[in-house]
C-alpha positions in Angstrom: 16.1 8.0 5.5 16.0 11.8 5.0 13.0 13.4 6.5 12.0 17.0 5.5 12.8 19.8 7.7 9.3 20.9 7.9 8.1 17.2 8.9 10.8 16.8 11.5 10.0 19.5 12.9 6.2 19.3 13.6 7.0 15.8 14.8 10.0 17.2 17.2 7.0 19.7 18.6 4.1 17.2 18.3 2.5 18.8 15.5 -0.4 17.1 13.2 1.8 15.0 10.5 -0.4 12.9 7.9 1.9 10.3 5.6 1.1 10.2 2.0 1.8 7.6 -0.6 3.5 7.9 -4.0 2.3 5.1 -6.1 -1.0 7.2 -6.7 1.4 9.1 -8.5 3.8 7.0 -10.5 1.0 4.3 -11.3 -2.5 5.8 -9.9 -3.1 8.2 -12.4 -1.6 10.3 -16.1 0.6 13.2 -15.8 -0.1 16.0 -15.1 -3.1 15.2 -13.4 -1.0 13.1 -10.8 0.9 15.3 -9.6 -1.6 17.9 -9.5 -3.9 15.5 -7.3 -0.9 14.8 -5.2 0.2 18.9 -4.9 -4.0 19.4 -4.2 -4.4 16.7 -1.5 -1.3 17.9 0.3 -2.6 21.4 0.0 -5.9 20.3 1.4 -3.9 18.3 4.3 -2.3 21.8 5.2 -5.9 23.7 4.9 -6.9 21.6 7.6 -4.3 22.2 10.1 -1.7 19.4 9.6 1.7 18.9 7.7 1.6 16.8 4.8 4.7 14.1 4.2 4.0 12.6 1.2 6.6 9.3 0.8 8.6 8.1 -2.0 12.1 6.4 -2.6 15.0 8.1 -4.4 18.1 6.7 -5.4 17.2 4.2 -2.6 17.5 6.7 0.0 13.4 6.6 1.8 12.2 10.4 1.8 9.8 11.3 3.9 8.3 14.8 3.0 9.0 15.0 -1.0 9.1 18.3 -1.9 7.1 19.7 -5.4 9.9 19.1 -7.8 10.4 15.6 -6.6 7.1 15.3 -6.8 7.1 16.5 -10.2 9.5 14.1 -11.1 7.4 11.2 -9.6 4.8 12.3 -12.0 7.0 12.3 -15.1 9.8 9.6 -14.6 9.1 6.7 -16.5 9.4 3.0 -15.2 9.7 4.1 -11.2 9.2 0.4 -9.2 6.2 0.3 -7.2 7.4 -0.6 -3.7 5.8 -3.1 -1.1 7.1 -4.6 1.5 9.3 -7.2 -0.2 10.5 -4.5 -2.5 12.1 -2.1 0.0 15.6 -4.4 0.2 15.8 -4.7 -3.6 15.1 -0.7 -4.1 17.6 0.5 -1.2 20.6 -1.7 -2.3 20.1 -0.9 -5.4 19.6 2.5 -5.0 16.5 2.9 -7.6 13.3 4.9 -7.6 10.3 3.6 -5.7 6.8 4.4 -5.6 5.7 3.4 -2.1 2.1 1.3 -1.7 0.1 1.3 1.0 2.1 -1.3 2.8 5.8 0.4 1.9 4.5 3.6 3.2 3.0 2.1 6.4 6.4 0.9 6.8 8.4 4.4 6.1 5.8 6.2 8.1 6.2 4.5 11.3 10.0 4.0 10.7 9.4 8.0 11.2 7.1 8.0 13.6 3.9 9.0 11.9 1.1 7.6 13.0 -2.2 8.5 10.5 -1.4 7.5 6.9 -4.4 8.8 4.1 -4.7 7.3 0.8 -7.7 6.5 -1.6 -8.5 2.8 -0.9 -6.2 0.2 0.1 -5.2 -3.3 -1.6 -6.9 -6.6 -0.6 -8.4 -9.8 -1.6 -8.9 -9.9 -5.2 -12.0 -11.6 -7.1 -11.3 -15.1 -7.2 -8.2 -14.7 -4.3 -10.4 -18.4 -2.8 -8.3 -19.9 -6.0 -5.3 -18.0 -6.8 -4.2 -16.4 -3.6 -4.0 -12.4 -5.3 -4.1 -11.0 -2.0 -2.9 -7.4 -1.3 0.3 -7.4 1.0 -1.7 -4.4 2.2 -3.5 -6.2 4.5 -0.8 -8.0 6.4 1.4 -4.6 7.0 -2.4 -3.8 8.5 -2.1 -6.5 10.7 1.3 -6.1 12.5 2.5 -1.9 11.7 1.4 1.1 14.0 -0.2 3.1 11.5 -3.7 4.1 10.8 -4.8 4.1 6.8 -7.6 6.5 6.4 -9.0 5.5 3.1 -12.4 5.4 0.8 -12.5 1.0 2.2 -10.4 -1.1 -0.3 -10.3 -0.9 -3.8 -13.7 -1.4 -5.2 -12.3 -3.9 -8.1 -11.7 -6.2 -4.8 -13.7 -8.8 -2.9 -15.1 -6.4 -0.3 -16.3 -8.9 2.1 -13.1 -11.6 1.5 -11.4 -8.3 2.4 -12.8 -7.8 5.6 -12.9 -11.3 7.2 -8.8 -11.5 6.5 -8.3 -8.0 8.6 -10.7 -9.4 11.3 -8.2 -12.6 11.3 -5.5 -10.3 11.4 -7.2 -8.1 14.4 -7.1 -4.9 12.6 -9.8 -2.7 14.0 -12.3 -1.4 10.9 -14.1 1.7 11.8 -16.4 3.1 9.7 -16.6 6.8 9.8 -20.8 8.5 9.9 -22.1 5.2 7.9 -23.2 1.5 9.2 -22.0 0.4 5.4 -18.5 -0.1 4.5 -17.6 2.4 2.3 -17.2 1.6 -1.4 -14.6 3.6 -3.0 -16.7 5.2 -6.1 -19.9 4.5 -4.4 -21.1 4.6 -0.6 -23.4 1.5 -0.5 -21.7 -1.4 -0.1 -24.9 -3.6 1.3 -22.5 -5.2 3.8 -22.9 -3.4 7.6 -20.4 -2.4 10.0 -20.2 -3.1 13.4 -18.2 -0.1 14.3 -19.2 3.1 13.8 -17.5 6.3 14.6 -18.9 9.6 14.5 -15.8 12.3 15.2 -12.1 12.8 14.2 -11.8 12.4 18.5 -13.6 9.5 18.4 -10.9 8.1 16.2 -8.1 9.5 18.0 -9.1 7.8 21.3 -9.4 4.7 19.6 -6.0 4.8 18.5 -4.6 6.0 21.5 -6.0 3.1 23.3 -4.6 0.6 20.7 -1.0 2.5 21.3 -1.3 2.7 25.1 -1.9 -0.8 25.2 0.6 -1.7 23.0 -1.5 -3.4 20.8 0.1 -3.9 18.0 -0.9 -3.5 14.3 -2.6 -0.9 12.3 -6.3 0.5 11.9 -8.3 1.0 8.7 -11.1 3.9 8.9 -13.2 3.6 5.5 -14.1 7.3 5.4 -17.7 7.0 2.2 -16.6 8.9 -0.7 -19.2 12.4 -0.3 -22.7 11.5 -1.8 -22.4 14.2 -4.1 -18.9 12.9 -5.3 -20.4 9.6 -5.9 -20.8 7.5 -8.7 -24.2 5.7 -10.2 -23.7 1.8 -8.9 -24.4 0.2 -12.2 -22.6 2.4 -14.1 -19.2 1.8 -12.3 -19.8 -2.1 -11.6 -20.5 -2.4 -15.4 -17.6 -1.0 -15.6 -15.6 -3.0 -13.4 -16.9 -6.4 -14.4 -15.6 -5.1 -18.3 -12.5 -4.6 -17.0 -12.1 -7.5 -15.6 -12.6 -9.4 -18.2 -10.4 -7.6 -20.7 -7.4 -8.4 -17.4 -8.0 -12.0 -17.9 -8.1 -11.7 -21.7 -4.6 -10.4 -21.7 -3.7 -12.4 -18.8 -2.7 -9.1 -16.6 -1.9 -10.1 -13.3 0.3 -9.8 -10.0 1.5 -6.2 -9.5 0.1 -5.1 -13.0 -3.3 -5.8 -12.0 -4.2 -2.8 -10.1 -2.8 -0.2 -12.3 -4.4 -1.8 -15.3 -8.2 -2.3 -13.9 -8.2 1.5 -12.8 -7.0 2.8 -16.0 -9.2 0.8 -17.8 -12.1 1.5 -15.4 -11.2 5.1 -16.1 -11.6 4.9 -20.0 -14.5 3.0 -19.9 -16.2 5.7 -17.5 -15.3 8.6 -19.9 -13.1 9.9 -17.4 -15.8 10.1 -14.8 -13.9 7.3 -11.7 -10.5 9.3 -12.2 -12.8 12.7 -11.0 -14.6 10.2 -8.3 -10.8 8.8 -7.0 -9.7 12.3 -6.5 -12.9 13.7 -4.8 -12.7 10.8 -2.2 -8.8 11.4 -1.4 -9.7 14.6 -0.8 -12.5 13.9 1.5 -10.0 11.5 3.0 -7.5 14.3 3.1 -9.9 16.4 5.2 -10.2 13.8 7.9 -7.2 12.1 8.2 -5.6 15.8 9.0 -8.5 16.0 11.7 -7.8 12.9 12.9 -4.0 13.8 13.5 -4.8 17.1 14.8 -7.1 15.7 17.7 -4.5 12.9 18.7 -1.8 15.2 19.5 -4.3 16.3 22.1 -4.2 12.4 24.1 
C-alpha cells in the first residue's frame, strides 16, 4: 500500500483525513468532467479543513492519496476494473488497474486507518433483488468494516426500503443528517421516515466514537439530502428511472454493468440535468464528511 506523504502525515498528527473513491471516476461519469468532479470535491474537502485521499489501485499496488495526474489518468484510461471486495485478490496479483467501490474503498481506507469515507450514494438492494439476489456487496462491507460512508442514501435506481431493512439486519447504524426522510440521492423526499436524526457534524462524531470505544464493530451510513436547491423534480427523474430500467432488461444489462449503465442512461434521458444533481450532492457530502472528520479528532 503506498500512502501519500501528505495523508500519512495528517494521520501521524491526527489531522482530519476523508477517503474518497475512484470508481465515480473510471465508471461514474465522461471525461473530463470526472476528473474535474473528482479534482472539485477534493478541493472542497480541503476548503473545509480536512485532507482529501482519494483511493484507487495501480499496477496492483492500493494508493491511498492519488495525486492529480493519477487522477487524470483514472479519468482517461480505458477498461480500468471496478474493484469490490472479491476483486481486490485478482487486481493485486495481477497487478492491474482498479477503480475502488464503496466496499473496496471501505476496505483500503481502514487498512489505513481512515475512518470517514464520502461518496455520492452507496450500492444496495436492487429492484427485484426478492427474486434474483442483485444485492450491492456495499452493504455487507457496511456491516462488518470500521468506516463511516457519508453519502446522498443509496443509489436512487435501488429498492430504498429493501435497502434499509438488510443494514438494520446487519446492525449498521443509519443516521440521517437535518431530515426525518431518508435522503433520496436526486431528490430529498423519500416518503419513508427515519428514526435517527442527527443535527451536527459533533453529533456524528460522538456517535462514532461510541461505536469505536465500544468496539462495535462495522460501519455507519449518514444519508446527508442532496440541497433543496440542487434537487431534482420527483417525476421527472423516476420517469426517468423507470425508462431506464426497462431499456437494462431489454438488453439484458446486469451484475457489475448495471450501475454504470442505469446512471448513464438516466443522465441522457435527463438532458444532462442528474449528472449536474450527482455532482451537487457529492459536494454537499464533501462539506460534511470533512466536518465530520474535523470534529472527531477532537474525542
Amino acid at each position: 500500500m503506498k500512502i501519500s506523504k501528505e495523508v500519512q502525515q495528517a494521520l501521524n498528527s491526527n489531522r482530519p483525513v476523508v477517503a474518497l473513491e475512484s470508481t465515480i471516476i473510471s465508471h461514474g461519469m465522461p471525461y473530463p468532467k470526472n476528473v474535474e468532479t473528482a479534482m472539485l470535491v477534493e478541493k472542497t474537502i480541503r476548503e473545509h479543513g480536512a485532507i482529501p485521499a482519494t483511493i484507487g489501485i495501480i499496477d496492483g499496488e492500493p494508493i491511498i492519496g492519488m495525486s492529480p495526474e493519477e487522477i487524470e489518468e483514472f479519468g482517461k484510461r480505458k477498461g480500468i476494473c471496478k474493484v469490490s471486495r472479491r476483486d481486490l485478490p485478482v487486481v493485486f496479483a495481477k497487478k492491474t488497474w482498479g477503480a475502488t467501490t464503496v466496499a473496496a474503498t471501505m476496505i483500503l481506507a481502514n487498512m489505513a486507518g481512515i475512518e470517514v469515507f464520502v461518496t455520492g450514494g452507496v450500492g444496495g438492494a436492487h429492484r427485484g433483488a426478492q427474486n434474483n439476489f442483485d444485492i450491492s456487496a456495499d452493504l455487507e462491507e457496511l456491516g462488518k468494516t470500521n468506516v463511516t460512508v457519508v453519502s446522498a442514501g443509496v443509489k436512487a435506481i435501488l429498492d430504498l426500503k429493501l435497502t434499509l431493512e438488510i443494514l438494520e439486519t446487519k446492525g449498521v447504524p443509519v443516521l440521517s443528517y437535518q431530515s426525518d426522510e431518508f435522503a433520496d440521492f436526486y431528490t430529498r423526499h423519500s416518503g419513508i421516515k427515519m428514526e435517527n436524526v442527527v443535527n451536527s457534524p459533533k453529533e456524528v462524531a460522538e456517535i462514532i466514537h461510541a461505536k469505536r470505544v465500544n468496539k462495535l464493530d462495522g460501519g455507519i451510513l449518514v444519508a446527508n439530502p442532496i440541497p433543496e436547491e440542487d434537487a431534482m423534480d420527483s417525476d421527472v427523474i423516476n420517469a426517468a428511472i423507470e425508462t431506464a430500467l426497462k431499456k437494462a432488461d431489454e438488453q439484458h444489462i446486469e451484475g457489475k454493468e448495471i450501475t454504470p449503465f442505469l446512471l448513464k442512461t438516466i443522465v441522457e434521458l435527463t438532458n444532462g440535468d442528474s449528472l449536474e444533481s450527482n455532482i451537487k450532492l457529492v459536494i454537499n457530502n464533501a462539506k460534511l464528511g470533512a466536518a465530520i472528520a474535523r470534529e472527531l479528532t477532537q474525542l
